[in-house]
N, C-alpha and C positions, 0 to 999 in steps of 0.2 A: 434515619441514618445519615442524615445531613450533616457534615463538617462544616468550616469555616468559610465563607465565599471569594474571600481573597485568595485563599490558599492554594497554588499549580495543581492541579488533578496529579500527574506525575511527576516527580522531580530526582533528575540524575546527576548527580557530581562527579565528573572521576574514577567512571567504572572500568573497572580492570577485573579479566578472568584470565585465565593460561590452563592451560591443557599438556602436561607434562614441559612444561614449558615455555612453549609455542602461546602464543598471545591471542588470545580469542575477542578481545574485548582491551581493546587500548586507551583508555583512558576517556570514554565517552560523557560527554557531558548535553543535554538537553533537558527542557519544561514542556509539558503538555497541559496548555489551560485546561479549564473547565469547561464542557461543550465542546469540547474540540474534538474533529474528526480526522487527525493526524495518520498519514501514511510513512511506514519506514521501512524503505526500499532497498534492496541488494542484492547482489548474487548467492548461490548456494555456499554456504561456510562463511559468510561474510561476518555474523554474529545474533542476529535477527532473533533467532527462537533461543540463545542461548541470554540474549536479554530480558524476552521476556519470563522466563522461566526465574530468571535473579530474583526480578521484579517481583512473582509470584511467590516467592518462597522459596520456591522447588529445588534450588542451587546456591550456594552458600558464594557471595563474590570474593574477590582477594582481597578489594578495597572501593572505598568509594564511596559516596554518601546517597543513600536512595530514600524515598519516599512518595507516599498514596495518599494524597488529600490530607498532606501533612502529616502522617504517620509512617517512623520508621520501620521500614520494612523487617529489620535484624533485630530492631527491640521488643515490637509488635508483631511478629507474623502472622497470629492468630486474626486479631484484631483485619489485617492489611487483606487477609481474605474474609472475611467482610463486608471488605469495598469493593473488590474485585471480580469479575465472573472471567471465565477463559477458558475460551476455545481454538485447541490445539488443532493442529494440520490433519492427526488421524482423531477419529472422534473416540471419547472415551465412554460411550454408555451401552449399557450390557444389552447384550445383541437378545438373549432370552425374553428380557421386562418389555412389554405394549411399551406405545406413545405417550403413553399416561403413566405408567408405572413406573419411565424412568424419571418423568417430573415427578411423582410424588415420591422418590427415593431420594431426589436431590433436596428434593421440602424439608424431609425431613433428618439427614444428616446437616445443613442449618436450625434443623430445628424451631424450624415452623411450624405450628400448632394443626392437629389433625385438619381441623375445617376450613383454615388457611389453604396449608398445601395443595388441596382437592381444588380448592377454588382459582387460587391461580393457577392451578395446570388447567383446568379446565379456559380459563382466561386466554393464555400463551397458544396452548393448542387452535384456538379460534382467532387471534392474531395472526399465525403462522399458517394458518389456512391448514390446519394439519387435525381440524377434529375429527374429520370423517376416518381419521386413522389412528384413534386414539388406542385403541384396541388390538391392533396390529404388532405383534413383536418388531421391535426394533431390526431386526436381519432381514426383515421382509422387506425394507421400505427401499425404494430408489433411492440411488449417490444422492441427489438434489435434496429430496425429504428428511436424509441422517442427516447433510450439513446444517437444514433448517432448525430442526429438532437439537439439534446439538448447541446451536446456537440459541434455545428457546430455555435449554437447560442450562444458561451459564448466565438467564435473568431472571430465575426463578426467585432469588433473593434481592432484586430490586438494587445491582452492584450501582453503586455511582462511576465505575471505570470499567471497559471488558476490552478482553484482549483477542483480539482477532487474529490469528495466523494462520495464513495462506486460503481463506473461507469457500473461494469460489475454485480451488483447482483439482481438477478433473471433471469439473459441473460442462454440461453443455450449454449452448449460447441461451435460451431461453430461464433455464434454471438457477444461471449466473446473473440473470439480468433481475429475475427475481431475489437474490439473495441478496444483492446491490440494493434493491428497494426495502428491504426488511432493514440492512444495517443501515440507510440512509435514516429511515422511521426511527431507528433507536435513536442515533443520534440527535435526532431533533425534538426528540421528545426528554431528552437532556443528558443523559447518558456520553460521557467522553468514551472515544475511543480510541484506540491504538492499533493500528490495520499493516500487518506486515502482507504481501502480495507482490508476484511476479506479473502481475496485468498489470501493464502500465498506463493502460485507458482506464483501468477500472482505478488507479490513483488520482489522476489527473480529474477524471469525473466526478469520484466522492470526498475528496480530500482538500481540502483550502488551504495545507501544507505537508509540505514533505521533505523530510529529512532519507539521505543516502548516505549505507555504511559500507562502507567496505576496507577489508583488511583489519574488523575492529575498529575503527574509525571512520566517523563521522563526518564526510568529504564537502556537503553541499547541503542546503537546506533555506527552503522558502519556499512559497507557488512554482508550480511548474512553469510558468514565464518568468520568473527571476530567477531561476537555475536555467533556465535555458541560455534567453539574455547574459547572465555571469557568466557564465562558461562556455557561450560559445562565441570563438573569437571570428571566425568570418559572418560576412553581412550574408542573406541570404533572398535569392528572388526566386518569384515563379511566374515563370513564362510559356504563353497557349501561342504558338505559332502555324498556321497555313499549311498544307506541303506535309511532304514527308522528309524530316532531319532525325539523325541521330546526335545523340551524344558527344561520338567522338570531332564531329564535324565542329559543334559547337564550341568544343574544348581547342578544335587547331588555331579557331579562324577568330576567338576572344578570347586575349592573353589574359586576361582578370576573372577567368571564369577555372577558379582548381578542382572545380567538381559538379559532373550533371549525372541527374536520371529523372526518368519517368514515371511520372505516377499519373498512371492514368492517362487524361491526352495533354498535358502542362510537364514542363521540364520546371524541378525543384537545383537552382545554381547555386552553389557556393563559391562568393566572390571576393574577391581582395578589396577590390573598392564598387562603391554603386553606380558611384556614378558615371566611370568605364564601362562598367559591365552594359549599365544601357546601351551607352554611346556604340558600343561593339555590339550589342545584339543590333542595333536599329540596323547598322553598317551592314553587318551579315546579312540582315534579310532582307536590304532591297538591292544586295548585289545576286540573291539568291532567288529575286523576284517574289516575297514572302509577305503574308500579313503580319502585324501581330497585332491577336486578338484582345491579350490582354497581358499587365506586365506591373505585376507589384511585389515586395516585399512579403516575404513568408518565415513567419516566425517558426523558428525549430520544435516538431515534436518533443513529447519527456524521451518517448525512445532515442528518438536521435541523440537529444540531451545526456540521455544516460548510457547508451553506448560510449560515446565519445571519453565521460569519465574514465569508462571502465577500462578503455585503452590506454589513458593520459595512466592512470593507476599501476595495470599489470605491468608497465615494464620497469618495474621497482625490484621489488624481491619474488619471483616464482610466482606471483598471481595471488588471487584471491585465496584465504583462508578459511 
């Protein structure tokens, strides 16, 4: 089921949706090579699951030109799932059918040949660490095991593209850390992906790009260091100082310094300029009799990074949609 190698895994022109009106989707334009483990980040109503559902068939756009490994989505849809595997936020497999029963339900609405189907569910379930539960109705299994399984059930037909939305939320920190290693395996085993997610370490970690929508539009996009870097206009230091200081102390006593806090035992500064800000911290602290243990440059978190948009944004029109 290999397409052409040249050809973007996804490719978006110009997408527009509205909702009685109201603009869900503004004219979004991005490509997702091939291999790629793409995150596409945003707030709640920003557009996220209403894209990829475009993408999937599921929703008809107003306009715009879309395509899956070079196949139009609006001309081909049949064909576009196909290529596609997609795993929504709530999982769609019948709580009644075992771990097996609903891969081989999904075998065989593709229509994979009896001896197929059997084989690779039996295959998937042994990837997915999930044979010993092949047997188990689906309603039995722990949150962490449906997201697995559900995710196991959307490569049963071997998609060249799967869509990820929101995979690990509600997972606990261990079952999240293994679901991160499962989609990381897909992906490198050549499988592109498309990972919408409110974990922003969990972007940052699996993702070599990321694109941020909001309001429908698509505000920023690249590594998490070159959205940081772009967008964030003050320099930033972190400083391990001696003693006991706060914040505010720090903020009276260096005029270059528009923002401190603590993480941990290091003050994280945002500063107008750097080279003041030293000159003012050294100043401060040996009027204050102080060490400094250490004092370098600290490049801005995605969160930091992505808060910050979301404020530069909301005060537009009424906020995120």
């Amino acid at each position: 089921m290999k397409t052409e190698h040249n050809l973007a895994a996804i490719s978006v022109r110009g997408l527009r949706k509205n909702y009685k009106g109201v603009p869900a989707l503004d004219g979004v334009t991005f490509d997702v090579k091939r291999g790629e483990l793409l995150a596409y980040l945003g707030p709640n109503g920003a557009g996220k699951t209403t894209t990829i559902n475009i993408l999937s068939g599921l929703l008809p756009r107003d306009s715009g030109d879309l395509a899956v490994c070079g196949v139009d989505v609006a001309k081909a849809p049949v064909r576009v799932k196909q290529l596609i595997g997609v795993v929504p936020e709530e999982s769609n497999l019948y709580p009644e059918l075992t771990s097996r029963g609903n891969l081989l339900y999904v075998g065989e609405l593709y229509g994979l040949p009896r001896a197929k189907r059997a084989l690779i569910a039996d295959q998937i379930l042994d990837q997915f660490c999930l044979s010993d539960k092949s047997n188990m109705p689906f309603r039995t299994l722990s949150r962490g095991m449906k997201r697995r399984l559900t995710i196991a059930a959307a490569l049963v037909h071997s998609p060249e593209v799967l869509f990820l939305d929101e995979p690990t939320a509600g997972l606990d920190v261990q079952s999240a850390r293994q679901l991160r290693a499962h989609v990381r395996n897909i992906n490198q085993r050549g499988t592109t992906v498309l990972l919408t997610t409110h974990n922003l370490l969990e972007a940052s970690e699996l993702c070599t790009r990321i694109l941020i929508l909001i309001k429908g539009r698509i505000v920023a996009e690249g590594s998490a260091s070159e959205i940081a870097e772009r967008l964030d206009k003050a320099k930033r230091l972190a400083v391990k100082l001696s003693g006991d200081v706060d914040e505010a102390q720090l903020r009276e006593h260096c005029p270059s310094v528009m923002g401190a806090r603590l993480e941990g035992d290091t003050f994280i500064l945002d500063v107008i300029d750097t080279h003041s800000a030293i000159a003012e911290v050294v100043s401060f602290s040996e009027k204050r009799s102080l060490q400094i243990v250490h004092i370098r440059s600290a490049t801005p978190s995605l969160e930091d990074t992505f808060v910050k948009i979301l404020e530069e944004h909301d005060a537009g029109d009424g906020g995120p949609r």
